[in-house]
N, C-alpha and C positions, 0 to 999 in steps of 0.2 A: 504493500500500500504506500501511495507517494504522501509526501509529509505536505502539511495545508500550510502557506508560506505568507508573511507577512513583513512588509519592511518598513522600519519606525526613523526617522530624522530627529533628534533632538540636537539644540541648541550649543551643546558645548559639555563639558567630561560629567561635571558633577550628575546633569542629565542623563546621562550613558550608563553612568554606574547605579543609577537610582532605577531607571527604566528596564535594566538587564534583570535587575534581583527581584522587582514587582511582576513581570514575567516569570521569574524562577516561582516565586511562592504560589502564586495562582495558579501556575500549571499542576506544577511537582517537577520536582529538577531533572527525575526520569525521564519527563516526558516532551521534556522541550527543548529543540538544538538551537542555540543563539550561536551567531556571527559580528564580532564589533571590527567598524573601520571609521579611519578620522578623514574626511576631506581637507586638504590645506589649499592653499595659495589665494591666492584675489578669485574677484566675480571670473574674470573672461579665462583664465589660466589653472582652473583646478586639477587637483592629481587625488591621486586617494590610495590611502595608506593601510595597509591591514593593522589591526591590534590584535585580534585576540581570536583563534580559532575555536571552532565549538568542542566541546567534550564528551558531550553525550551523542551517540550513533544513534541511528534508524529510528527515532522519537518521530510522534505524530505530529508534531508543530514546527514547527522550523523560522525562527526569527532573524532578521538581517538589520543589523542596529549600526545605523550613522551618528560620530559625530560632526558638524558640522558647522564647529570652533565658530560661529555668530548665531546671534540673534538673525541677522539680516541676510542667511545664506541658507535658512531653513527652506523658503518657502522655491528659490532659485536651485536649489538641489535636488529638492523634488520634481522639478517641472522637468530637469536634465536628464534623472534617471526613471522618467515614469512610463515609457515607453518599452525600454528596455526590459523594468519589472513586468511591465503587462505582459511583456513576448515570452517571458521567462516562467509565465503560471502563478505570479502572485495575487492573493485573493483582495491584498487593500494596503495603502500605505497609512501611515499614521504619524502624525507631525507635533512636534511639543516645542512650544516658548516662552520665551517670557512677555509678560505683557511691558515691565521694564526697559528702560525709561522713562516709556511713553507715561504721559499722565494717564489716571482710574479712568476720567471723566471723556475720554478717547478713547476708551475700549469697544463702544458700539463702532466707531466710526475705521477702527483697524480689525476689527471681524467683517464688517463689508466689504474693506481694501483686499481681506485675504479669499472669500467671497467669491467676489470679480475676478481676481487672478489667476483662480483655482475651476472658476466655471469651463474656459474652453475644452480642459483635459478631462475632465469629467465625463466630457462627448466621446471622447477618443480611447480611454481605457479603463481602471481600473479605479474605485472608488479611494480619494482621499479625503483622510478628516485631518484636520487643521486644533490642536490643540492649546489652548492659553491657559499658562500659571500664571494666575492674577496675585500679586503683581510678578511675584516669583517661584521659581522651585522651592526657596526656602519658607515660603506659606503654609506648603504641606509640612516642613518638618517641625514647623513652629506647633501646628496643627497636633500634632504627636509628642506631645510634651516630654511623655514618660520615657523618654529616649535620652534627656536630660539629664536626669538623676540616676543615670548608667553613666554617664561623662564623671559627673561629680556627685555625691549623695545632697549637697547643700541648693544643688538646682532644685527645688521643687514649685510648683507652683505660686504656691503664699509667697518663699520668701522674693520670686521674681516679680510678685506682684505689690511687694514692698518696697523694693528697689529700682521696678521700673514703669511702676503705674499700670501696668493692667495684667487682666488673670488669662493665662494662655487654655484656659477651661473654659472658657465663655467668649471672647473674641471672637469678630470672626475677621478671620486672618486676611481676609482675600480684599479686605478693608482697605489693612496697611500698606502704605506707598512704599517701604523701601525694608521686607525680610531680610534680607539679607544683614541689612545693619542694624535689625533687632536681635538678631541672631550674634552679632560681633556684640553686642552688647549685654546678650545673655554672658556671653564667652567670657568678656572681660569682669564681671563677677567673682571671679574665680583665676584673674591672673592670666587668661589666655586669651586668643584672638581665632576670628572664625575667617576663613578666606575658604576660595574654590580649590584648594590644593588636591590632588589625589588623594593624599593621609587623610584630610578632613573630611574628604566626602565618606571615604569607603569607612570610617570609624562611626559617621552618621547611618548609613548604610546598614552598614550591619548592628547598631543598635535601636533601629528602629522597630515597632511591634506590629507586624504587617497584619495579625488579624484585626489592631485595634482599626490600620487603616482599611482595612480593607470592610470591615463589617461595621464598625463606627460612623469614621469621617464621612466617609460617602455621603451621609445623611446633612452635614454640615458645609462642606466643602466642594460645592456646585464642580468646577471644573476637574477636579481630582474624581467628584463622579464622572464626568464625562468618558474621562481618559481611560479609565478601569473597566466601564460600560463596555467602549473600545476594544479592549482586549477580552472581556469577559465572551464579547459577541464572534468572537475570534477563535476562540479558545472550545470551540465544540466539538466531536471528533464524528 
């Protein structure tokens, strides 16, 4: 039996390594072969670099995971290789960014831009969804608090809610205009600093509690459902 193939574009590493494991867990790591590569260079000149070969054989799923080092090369990388995936037997592409920079109050108006962009291929092959982390990927990990007080036991919510004015139990994160530097500021609590490095993602990564996100947040975290829906609807054999 040939394996059901899907290829997902996200934004840049920290994405790559969060999107690979939210796959792993929803499937079962048996059952799912992932492939990771990085595009580099400018808009008109890109190359694409292997990362990371699959490990699991003859699995009914088969994932093809881009990084795509921009926000601004997401939706461009997709249009380059959608033709190719189609020829190739893939059932759907799937695309994840951030809504950052861009201001909150611009979100309807950059869902239409990608929209329009994304209508002519539509015609021509292979359905793609277009996914936004409002503002950031770090919304969802803010969203998962309990992943915190695995870093350090002193993170917990009260006292973060002491120190930095709001309870990461009731927010809703998809609010906040800049995660990522709530996130440096949980960090800094505690003597350290949160950036997009390899170390930090994959240490978030893997402490995070994928059934809280996966059976919880959904209910809270509008596009984090979307994205999961995405693979859920994917993920059939």
């Amino acid at each position: 039996m040939n394996a059901k193939k899907i290829a997902c574009f996200v934004e840049g590493q920290t994405e790559l390594i969060f999107v690979e494991r939210l796959f792993q867990e929803i499937a079962g790591y048996k059952k799912i072969s992932i492939e990771t590569y990085k595009f580099q260079g400018g808009k008109t000149k890109r190359t694409i670099q292997p990362l990371k070969p699959s490990i699991v054989q003859d699995a009914p799923f088969f994932v093809l995971l881009y990084d795509c080092s921009s926000d601004s090369q997401v939706l461009s990388d997709i249009r380059k290789q959608h033709e190719s995936l189609t020829n190739s037997g893939y059932e759907k592409i799937l695309g994840l960014r951030d809504l950052y920079p861009i201001s909150l109050s611009r979100k309807g108006e950059v869902e239409r831009g990608i929209k329009g962009f994304l209508k002519p291929l539509h015609k021509m092959g292979i359905p793609i969804c277009m996914n936004l982390a409002v503002m950031e990927i770090e919304a969802w990990f803010l969203a998962e608090w309990h992943y915190l007080s695995k870093l350090d036991n002193r993170l917990i919510p009260d006292f973060i809610l002491q120190e930095c004015g709001y309870d990461l139990r009731s927010i809703d994160v998809e609010q906040r205009p800049h995660p990522s530097q709530d996130l440096d500021d949980i960090y800094q609590l505690i003597g350290c600093k949160y950036d997009k490095s390899e170390k930090i993602s994959q240490e978030i990564i893997n402490y995070l509690d994928y059934d809280f996100l996966y059976l919880e947040l959904v209910s809270r975290v509008k596009q984090l459902k979307s994205f999961i829906g995405e693979i859920d609807s994917f993920l059939v054999e």
